[in-house]
C-alpha positions as a Markdown table, in Angstrom:
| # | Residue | x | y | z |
|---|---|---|---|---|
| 1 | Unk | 73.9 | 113.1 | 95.0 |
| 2 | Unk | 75.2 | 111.0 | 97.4 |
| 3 | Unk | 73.5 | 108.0 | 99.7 |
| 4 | Unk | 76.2 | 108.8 | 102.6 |
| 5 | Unk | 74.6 | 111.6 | 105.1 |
| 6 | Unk | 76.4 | 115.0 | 104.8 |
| 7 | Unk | 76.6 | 115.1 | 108.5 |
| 8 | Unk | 79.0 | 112.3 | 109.8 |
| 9 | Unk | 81.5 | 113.3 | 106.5 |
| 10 | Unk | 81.0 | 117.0 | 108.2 |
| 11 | Unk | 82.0 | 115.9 | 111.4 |
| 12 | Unk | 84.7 | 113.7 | 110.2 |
| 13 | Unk | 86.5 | 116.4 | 108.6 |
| 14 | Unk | 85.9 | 118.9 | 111.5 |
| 15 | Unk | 87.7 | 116.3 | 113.9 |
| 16 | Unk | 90.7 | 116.4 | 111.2 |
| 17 | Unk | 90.6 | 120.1 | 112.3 |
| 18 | Unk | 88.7 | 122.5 | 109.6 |
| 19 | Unk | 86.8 | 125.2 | 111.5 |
| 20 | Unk | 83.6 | 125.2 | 108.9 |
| 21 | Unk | 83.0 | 122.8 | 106.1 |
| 22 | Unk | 81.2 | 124.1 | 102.6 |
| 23 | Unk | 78.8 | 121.8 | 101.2 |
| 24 | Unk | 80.7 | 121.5 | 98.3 |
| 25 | Unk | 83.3 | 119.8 | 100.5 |
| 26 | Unk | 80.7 | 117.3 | 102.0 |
| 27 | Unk | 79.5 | 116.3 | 98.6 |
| 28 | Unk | 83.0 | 115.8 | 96.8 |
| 29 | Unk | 84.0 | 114.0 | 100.2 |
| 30 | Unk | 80.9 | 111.9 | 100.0 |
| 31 | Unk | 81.0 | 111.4 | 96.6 |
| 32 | Unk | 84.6 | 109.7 | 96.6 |
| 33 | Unk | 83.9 | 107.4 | 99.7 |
| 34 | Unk | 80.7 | 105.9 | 97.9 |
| 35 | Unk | 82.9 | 105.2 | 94.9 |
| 36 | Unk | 85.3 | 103.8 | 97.1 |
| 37 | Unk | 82.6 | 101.6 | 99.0 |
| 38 | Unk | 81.8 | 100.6 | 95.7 |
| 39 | Unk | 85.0 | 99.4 | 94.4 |
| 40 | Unk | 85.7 | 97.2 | 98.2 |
| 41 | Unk | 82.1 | 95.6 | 97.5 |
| 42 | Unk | 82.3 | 94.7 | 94.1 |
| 43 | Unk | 86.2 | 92.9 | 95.0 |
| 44 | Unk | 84.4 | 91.4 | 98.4 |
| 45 | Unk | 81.8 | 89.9 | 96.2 |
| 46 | Unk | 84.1 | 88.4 | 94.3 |
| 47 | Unk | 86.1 | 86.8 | 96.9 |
| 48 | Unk | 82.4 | 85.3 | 98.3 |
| 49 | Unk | 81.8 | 84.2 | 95.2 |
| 50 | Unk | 85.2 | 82.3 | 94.8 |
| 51 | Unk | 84.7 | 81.0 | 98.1 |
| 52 | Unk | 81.6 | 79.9 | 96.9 |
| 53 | Unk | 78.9 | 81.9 | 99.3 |
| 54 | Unk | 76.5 | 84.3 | 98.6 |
| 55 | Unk | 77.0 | 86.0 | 101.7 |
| 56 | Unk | 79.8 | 88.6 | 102.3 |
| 57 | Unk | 81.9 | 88.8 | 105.0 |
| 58 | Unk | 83.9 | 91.1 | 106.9 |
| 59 | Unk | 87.1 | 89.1 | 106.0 |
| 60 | Unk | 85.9 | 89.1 | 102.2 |
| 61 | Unk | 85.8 | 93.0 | 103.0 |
| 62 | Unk | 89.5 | 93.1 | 104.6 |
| 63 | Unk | 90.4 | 90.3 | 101.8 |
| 64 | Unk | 89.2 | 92.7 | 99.2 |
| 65 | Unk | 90.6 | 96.5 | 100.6 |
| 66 | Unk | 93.9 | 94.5 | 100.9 |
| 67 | Unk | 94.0 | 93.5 | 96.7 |
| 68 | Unk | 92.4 | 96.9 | 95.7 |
C-alpha cells in the first residue's frame, strides 16, 4: 500500500481527462511515483552528502532528477 493519498493521484489523472478512475489505477499510479520519489531522494542525498550537509535541498532535488 502506498503513503501517497489516492485522492490527489485521482484528481491528477481526471485533469489528464479520464471520466472515472478504478482503484486499481490509483494504486499502480501511486505505487510508481513513491518509487520514483524514492529513487530522486536517495540521488539528492547523495549530492548533500558530497556537498558535505546533512540537510537536503531543493537544488540537491533538481541536481538529482537531472542525473537520474
Amino acid at each position: 500500500m502506498s503513503e501517497i493519498p489516492k485522492a490527489p493521484i485521482a484528481r491528477i489523472i481526471k485533469e489528464s481527462g479520464a471520466e472515472r478512475v478504478s482503484e486499481d489505477a490509483k494504486e499502480e499510479l501511486a505505487a510508481y511515483l513513491e518509487e520514483v520519489a524514492r529513487d530522486v531522494a536517495k540521488e539528492a542525498n547523495k549530492v548533500a552528502k558530497v556537498a558535505k550537509r546533512k540537510t537536503v535541498k531543493a537544488d540537491d532535488i533538481k541536481l538529482a532528477i537531472k542525473n537520474l
